[in-house]
BADO-373248 format. One line per 10 residues: number of its first residue (from 0); their letters; for each residue z, x, y of C-alpha. Coordinates in nm, 3 decimals, decimal comma, padded with zeros to 5 digits. Example, Ala and Ser with C-alpha at 12.3 -4.5 7.8 and 13.67 -1.06 7.14 Angstrom:
BEGIN
0) as) 00,780:01,230:-00,450 ~ 00,714:01,367:-00,106 $
% end
This chain:
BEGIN
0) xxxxxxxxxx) 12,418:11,871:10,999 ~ 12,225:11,711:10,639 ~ 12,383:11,819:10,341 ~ 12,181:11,866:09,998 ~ 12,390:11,635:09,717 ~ 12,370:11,737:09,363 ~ 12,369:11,508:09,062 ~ 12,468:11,706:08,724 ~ 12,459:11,600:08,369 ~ 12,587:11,837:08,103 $
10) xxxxxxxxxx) 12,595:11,792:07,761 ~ 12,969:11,856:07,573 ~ 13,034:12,036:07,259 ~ 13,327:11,864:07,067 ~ 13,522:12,164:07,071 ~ 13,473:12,148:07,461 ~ 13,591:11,814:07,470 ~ 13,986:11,820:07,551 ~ 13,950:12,049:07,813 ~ 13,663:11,855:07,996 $
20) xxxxxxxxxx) 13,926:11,532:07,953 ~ 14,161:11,696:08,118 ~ 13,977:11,805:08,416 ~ 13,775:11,454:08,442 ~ 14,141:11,306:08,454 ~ 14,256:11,535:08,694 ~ 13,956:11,457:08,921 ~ 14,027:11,076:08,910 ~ 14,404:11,137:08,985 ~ 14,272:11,292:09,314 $
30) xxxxxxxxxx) 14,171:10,936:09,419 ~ 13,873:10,705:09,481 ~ 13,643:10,655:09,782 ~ 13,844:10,626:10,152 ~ 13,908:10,351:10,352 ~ 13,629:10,354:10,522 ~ 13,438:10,434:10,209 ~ 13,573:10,105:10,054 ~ 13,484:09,876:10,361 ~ 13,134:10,044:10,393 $
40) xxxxxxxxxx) 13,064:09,946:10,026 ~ 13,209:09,605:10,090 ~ 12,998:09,598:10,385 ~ 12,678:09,712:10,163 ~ 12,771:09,421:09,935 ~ 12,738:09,152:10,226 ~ 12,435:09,299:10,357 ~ 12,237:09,377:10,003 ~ 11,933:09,120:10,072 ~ 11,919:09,236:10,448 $
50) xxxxxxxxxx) 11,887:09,596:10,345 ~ 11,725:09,601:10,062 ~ 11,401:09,725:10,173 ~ 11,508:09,863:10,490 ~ 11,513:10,282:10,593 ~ 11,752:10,316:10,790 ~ 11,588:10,588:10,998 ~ 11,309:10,329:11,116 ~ 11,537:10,030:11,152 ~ 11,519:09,861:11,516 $
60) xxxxxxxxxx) 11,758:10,005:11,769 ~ 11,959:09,691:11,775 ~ 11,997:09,621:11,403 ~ 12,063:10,025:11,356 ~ 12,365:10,000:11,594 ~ 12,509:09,743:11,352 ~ 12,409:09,875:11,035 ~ 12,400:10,261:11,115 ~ 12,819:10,193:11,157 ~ 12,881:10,143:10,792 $
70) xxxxxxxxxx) 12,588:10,305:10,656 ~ 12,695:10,699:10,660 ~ 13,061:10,594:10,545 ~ 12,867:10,443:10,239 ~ 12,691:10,728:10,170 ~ 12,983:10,945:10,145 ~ 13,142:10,675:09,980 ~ 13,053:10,820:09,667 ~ 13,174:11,212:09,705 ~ 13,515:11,192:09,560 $
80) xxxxxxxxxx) 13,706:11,480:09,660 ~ 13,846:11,536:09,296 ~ 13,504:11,542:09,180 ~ 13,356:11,794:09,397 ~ 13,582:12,086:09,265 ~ 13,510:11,921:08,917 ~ 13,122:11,938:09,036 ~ 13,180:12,310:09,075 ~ 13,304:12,357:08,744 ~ 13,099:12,148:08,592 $
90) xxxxxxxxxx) 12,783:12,348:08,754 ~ 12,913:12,727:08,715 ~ 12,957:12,596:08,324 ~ 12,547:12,532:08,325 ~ 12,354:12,720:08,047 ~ 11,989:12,603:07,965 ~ 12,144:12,486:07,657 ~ 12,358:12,234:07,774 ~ 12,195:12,136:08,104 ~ 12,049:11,786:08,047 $
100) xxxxxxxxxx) 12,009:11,716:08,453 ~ 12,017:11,861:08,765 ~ 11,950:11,673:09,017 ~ 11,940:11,745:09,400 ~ 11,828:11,517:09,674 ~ 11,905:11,533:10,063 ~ 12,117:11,319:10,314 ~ 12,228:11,061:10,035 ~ 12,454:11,093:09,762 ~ 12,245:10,993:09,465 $
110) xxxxxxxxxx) 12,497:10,708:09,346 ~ 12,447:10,567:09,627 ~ 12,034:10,553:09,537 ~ 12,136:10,396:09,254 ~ 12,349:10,141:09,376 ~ 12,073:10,028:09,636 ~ 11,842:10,094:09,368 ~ 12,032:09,866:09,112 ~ 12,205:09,600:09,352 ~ 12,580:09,552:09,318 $
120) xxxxxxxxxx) 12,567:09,340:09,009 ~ 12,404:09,571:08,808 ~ 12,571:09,946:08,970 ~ 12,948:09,757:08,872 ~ 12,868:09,731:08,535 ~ 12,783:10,063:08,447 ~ 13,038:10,353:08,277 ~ 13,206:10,585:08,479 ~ 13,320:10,595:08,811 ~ 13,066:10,571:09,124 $
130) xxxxxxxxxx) 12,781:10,816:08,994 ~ 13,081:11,012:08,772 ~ 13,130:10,967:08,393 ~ 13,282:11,185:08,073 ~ 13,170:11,024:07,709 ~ 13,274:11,182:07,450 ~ 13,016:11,171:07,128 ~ 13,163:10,916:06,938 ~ 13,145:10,728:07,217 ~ 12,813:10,794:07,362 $
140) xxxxxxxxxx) 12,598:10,505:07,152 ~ 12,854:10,249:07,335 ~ 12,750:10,379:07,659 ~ 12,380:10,404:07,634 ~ 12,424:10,059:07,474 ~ 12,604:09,927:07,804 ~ 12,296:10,115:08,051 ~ 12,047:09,954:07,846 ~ 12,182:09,616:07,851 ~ 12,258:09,674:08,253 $
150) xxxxxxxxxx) 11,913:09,792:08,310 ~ 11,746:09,547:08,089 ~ 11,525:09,328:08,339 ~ 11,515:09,568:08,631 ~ 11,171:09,611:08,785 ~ 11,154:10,009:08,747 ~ 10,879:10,000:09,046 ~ 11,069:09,722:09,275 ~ 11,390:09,938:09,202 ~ 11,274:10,279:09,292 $
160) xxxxxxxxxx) 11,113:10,141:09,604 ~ 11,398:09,965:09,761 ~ 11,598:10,256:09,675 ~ 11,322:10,499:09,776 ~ 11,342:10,334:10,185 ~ 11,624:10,457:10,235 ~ 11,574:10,809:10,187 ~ 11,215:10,892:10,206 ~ 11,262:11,045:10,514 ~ 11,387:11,329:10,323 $
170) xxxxxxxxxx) 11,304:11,278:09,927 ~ 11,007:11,209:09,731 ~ 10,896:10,927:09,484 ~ 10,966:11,099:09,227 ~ 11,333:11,210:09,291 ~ 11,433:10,878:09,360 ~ 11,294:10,784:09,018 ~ 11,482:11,055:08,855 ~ 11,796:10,953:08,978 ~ 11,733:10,607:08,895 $
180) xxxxxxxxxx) 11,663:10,692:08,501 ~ 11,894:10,996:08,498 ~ 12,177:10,777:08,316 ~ 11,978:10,635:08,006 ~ 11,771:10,906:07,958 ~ 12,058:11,165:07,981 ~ 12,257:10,913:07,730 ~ 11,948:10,902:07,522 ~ 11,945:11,260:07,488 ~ 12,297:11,310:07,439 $
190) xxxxxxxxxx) 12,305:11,038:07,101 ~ 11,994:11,187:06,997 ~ 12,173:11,559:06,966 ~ 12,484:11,462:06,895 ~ 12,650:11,544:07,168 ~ 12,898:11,419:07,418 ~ 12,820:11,388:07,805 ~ 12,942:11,481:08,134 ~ 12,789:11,371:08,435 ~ 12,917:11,460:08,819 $
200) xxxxx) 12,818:11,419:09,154 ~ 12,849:11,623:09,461 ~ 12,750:11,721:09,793 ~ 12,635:12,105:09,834 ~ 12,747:12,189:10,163 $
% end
């Protein structure tokens, strides 16, 4: 069974903003990635150059055995469970008002494109919490400040490709592109408007 995953960013009124705080607090109470989760990303980290520019659908059968054992657990990795009923709220709360990005892509959670697409150094320094982040307005400038300085450097083409072979089997170009720029553009928007920002991932099963 392939699962579409979503990728949601919402802008936040300030009157809207203690009772989004609450919930994004409740959904980190519920926990962070599994076990297996955490040694799969571990696992990623070790293996970064080798993978890199590797699909794993057209891997050899030998390296796929090794690879294909830590590869699905990173994937789902990034689908917290607290943030997949906060993904639900956060999408039935959609208006085309405050809908920034919406973002769906198939087989891979989209932080995890972004992590292959941005190497380990560069995914652990951004805001939030793998692919899931509340900012508040006044602190939204700090944020966009932190992307731009994380992103500053990247190869936007070398990026989206490395990202791009791992799910092209099921994803175009472009989507991996727009998962890849979905953070500073949605942080650009948010400071330009005033506004504070929510952004969730989720699988839609």
């Amino acid at each position: 069974m392939s699962f579409d995953f979503w990728w949601l960013a919402r802008f936040v009124d300030e009157e809207e903003v203690g009772s989004v705080s609450i919930s994004f607090a409740t959904a980190m109470a519920a926990g962070g990635p599994s076990a297996a989760g955490l040694l799969a990303i571990r696992r990623w980290i070790q293996n970064e150059p080798c993978t890199a520019a590797q699909s794993y659908m057209s891997l050899p059968p030998s390296v796929k055995q090794a690879f294909g054992g830590w590869y699905k657990d990173f994937i789902w990795a990034f689908n917290l469970p607290g943030f997949q009923v906060f993904g639900e709220q956060v999408a039935s709360q959609l208006t085309e008002d405050n809908c920034c990005r919406f973002i769906s892509i198939r087989r891979c959670s989209p932080a995890a494109v972004l992590w292959q697409a941005l190497g380990y150094e560069r995914a652990s320094r951004l805001p939030g919490i793998y692919g899931n982040l509340f900012i508040p307005a006044s602190e939204v400038a700090t944020a966009l400040r932190v992307v731009k300085e994380t992103y500053a450097g990247l190869d936007l083409d070398q990026a989206t490709a490395r990202a791009h072979a791992w799910i092209a089997d099921s994803n175009s170009l472009e989507q991996t592109r727009e998962v890849i720029e979905l953070l500073p553009v949605a942080l650009t928007e948010a400071a330009q408007r005033g506004k504070g920002l929510v952004v969730v991932g989720r699988p839609q099963i």
